[in-house]
PALUM-475529 format. One record per residue (C-alpha): z, x, y. Coordinates in steps of 0.5 Angstrom, whole numbers, plus 500, padded with zeros to 3 digits. Each point is the difference from the previous one (the first is absolute). Layout:
BEGIN
ZXY
...
REM end
This chain:
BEGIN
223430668
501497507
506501505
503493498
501503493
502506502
505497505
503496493
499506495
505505506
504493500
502499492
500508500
506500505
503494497
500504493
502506504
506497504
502497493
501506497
503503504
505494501
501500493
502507499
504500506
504494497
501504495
503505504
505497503
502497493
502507498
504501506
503494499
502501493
502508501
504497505
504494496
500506495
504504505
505494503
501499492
503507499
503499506
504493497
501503494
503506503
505496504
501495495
503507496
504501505
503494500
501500493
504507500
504497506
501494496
502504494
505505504
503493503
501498494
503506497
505500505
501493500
502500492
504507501
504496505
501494497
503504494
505504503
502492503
500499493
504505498
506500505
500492499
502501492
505506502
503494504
500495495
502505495
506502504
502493502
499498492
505506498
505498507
500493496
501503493
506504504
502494503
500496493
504504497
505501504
501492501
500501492
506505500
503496504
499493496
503504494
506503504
501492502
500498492
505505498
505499506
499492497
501502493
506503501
502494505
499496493
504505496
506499504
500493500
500500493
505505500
504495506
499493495
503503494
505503503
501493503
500498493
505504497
505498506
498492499
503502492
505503503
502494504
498495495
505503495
506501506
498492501
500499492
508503501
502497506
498493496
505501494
505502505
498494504
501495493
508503499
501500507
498492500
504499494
506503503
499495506
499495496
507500497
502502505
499494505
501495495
507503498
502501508
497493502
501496494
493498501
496498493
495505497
494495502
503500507
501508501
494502496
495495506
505503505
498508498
493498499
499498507
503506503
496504495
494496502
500501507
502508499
494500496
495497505
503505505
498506495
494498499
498498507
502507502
496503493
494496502
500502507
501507499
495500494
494497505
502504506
499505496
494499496
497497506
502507504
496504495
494494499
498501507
502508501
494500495
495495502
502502507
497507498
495498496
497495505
500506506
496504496
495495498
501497508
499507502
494503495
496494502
498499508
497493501
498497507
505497503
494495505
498494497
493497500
499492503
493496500
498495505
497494499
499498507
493503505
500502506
494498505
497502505
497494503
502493500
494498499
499503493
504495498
494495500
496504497
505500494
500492499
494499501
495494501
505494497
505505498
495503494
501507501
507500499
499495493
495505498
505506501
506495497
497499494
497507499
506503501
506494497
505502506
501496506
498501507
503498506
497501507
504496506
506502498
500508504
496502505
495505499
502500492
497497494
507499495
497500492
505498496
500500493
505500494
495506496
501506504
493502497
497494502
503501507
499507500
492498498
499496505
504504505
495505499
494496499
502496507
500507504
493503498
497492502
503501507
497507500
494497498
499495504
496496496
505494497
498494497
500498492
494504496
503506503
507499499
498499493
497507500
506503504
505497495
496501494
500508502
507500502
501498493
497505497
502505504
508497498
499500493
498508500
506502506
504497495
498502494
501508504
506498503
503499493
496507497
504504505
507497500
498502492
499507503
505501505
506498495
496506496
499495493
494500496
494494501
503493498
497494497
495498506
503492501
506505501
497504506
497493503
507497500
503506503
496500506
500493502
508503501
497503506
499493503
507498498
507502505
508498498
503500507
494504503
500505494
493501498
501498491
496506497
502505504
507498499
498501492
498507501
506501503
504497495
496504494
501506504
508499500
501498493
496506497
505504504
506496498
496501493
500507501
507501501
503496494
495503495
495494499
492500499
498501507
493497499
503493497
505500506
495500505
495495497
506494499
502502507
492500504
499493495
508497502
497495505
492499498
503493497
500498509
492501500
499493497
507497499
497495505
495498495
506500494
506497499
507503500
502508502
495506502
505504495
499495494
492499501
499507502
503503494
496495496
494501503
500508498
502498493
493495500
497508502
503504496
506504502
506502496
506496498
504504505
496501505
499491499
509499501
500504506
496497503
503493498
508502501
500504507
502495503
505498493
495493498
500502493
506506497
498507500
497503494
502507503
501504506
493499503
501494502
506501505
496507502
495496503
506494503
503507504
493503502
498493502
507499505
499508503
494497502
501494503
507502503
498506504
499500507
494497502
498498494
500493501
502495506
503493499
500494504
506498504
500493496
500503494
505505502
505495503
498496494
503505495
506503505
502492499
499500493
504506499
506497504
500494497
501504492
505503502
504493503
499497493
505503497
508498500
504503505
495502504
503500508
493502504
494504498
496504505
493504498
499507504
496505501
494496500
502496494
502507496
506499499
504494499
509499502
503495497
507498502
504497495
507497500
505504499
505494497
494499495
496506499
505506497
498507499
497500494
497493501
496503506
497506495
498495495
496496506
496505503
497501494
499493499
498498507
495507500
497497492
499493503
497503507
494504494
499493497
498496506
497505505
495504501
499506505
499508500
505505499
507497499
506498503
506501500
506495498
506502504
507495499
505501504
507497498
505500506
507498501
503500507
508498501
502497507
507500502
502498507
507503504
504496504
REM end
């Protein structure tokens, strides 16, 4: 074997060598590598563990923590729940002391009227007596005047029948006038009472809400903007809302005018999110209004569903609840119309309630009672008439469909729920701050007021006072005597109900004076 081969057989021999030893080397570190992965293992699961416990313990407390928060919170509700059931109680106690002191107000009117009865019997048998006493007494007078004045019995009997004429006119204007004072007194006592306690058990807000129709700009400029290129902005917005838009006629406003207080309310809102947004030409006006409209559709539908709820009365025929709530957009002397008929049901059902009536049907005819002015400018005649007929269409009661009708006393009342609703209606309309009137209607009706009482014969002067409450009427004192001033308040006050119409009532006051001049000299 030569060096060269040796040389090559040590070479290979070293290379099978190094390659041994590389590869159990090799091997070694992976083994030191795995005992130490084991060991970091160990490590991890037994941190891990750890942190389970710790978590476990946190949870523990958290859980016990939040029981005794559970705990305390039902003995809070409980103790509030037994506070509200003392409360409930004690509130029924007294509504059932209430209801007995009423009853017993009930028994001594009973008590009072047949007394009252029994007392008219006796002066109905008195007045049968003094009218035979009165026939011999005027047999006696006959014979009498005709033996002292030789005047025939024709002649004596016209005499005596006009003195007893004018006697009698005498009497019974005294009788009349005692009898309607004093049905008048015990009238009014009783309503009087009645209507505080309404008054006083119900608690309305006295403000009242009012719309605009007119926008506030911030910029001149906008006003550009909203006519658009040849006016074609404000055509689009007019025909997708129906309401008129005048620009030029106030600075830094827009003036939307519109007969439909939807329609404006539409396109006042509408107008208001365009200015907002900016971008303002006719696709997008189209959006916007189409949007809102929608958007109206549901408010008025909600609007109609909690006035519904706030009189405290079972769902309704949806048209109803739509009609209801397109009351919200419609004011009478700036009082908002739906919470004018909340109010009103609220009253009638506690006028109900202290004449003994069905409660529930009270405050569905007074809630209804102005549901016919949310579209009697698309039909023809009275909000009273067309409202009544509209419920009937959805099937509401008879009664319920006459108080509606006869609150204002259109059609004759059925019962006493129609002049309910006319009282519950007056208390709200009159009550301070309830409604306000412009000073042209006001004058209007102070000068018609005037001029009613100047229409009757021997009338001297008549002044309206108080701010039109009370009308003082001067009569002529050669004309007009005692009696006959009596009987023309009464006729004054009745012509004054058939051709006025204002809140509340007003008061006639005739005033019959007589001055005797004499001069010393």
């Amino acid at each position: 074997m030569s060096l060269v081969d040796n040389a090559l057989f040590l070479a290979g021999s070293s290379l099978v060598v190094g390659a041994i030893v590389g590869y159990w080397l090799v091997r070694w570190k992976e083994r030191g590598i795995r005992a130490a992965l084991r060991i970091k293992e160990q490590s991890i699961l037994e941190t891990a563990a750890r942190e389970a416990e710790t978590l476990a313990r946190e949870a523990r407390l958290k859980a016990s923590e939040e029981a005794a928060k559970l705990k305390q919170e039902t003995e809070h509700s409980f103790a509030a729940r037994q506070a509200q059931l003392l409360d409930a109680e004690k509130r029924l106690v007294e509504r059932e002391t209430l209801i007995n002191k009423q009853l017993e107000h009930l028994v001594a009117d009973e008590k009072a009227q047949r007394d009252q009865q029994l007392d008219w019997q006796k002066k109905c048998a008195a007045l049968d007596a003094q009218r035979c006493e009165l026939g011999g007494l005027m047999k006696e007078r006959r014979d009498e005047l005709k033996s002292i004045g030789r005047l025939s019995e024709a002649e004596a009997r016209s005499l005596l029948m006009k003195e007893i004429e004018m006697e009698a006119l005498q009497d019974a204007a005294d009788l009349t006038r005692r009898i309607i004072d004093e049905a008048k007194n015990r009238a009014e006592e009783k309503a009087r009472r009645i209507i505080s306690l309404a008054i006083q058990r119900y608690a309305g807000e006295h403000t009242f809400e009012s719309t605009s129709a007119t926008l506030t700009l911030p910029d001149e400029e906008l006003k550009g903007r909203i006519i658009g290129r040849e006016g074609r902005n404000i055509r689009a917005f007019e025909n997708a809302t129906g309401v008129t838009v005048l620009i030029d006629d106030t600075p830094n406003a827009v003036v939307l005018s519109g007969f439909d207080p939807v329609r404006r309310e539409i396109a006042r809102e509408s107008m208001q999110r365009l200015l907002l947004d900016g971008r303002i030409h006719p696709t997008r006006i189209e959006e916007i209004v189409a949007k809102v409209s929608a958007e109206m559709d549901e408010t008025i539908a909600r609007a109609g569903e909690d006035a519904v709820r706030q009189a405290g009365l079972p769902a309704m025929h949806p048209e109803i609840g739509k009609l209801l709530g397109r009351l919200h957009f419609r004011h009478s002397f700036s009082q908002n119309i739906l919470q004018h008929s909340v109010e009103v049901a609220h009253l009638t059902g506690l006028l109900a309630a202290e004449l003994g009536l069905e409660v529930a049907t009270a405050k569905r005819a007074g809630l209804l009672h102005d549901i016919g002015k949310a579209i009697n400018h698309e039909v023809e005649g009275a909000h009273a008439l067309i409202g009544a007929d509209l419920i009937r269409r959805h099937g509401e009661s008879e009664e319920v469909v006459n108080a509606v009708a006869s609150h204002h006393d259109e059609v004759p009342h059925h019962g006493p729920l129609g002049i309910l609703v006319g009282a519950a209606d007056a208390i709200s309309a009159s009550r301070p701050g309830a409604r306000s009137e412009t000073m042209t209607t006001y004058i209007k009706r102070v000068e018609d007021l005037e001029k009613i009482g100047c229409s009757f014969a021997g009338v001297e002067r008549c002044f309206a006072v108080q701010a039109g409450r009370e009308l003082r009427v001067m009569v002529q004192p050669e004309k007009i005597t005692d009696e006959q001033a009596f009987a023309l308040a009464r006729s004054i006050s009745r012509k004054v109900e058939e051709e006025l119409q204002y809140p509340g009532q007003i008061r006639v006051t005739v005033v019959r004076e007589t001055r005797c001049v004499e001069y010393a000299k």
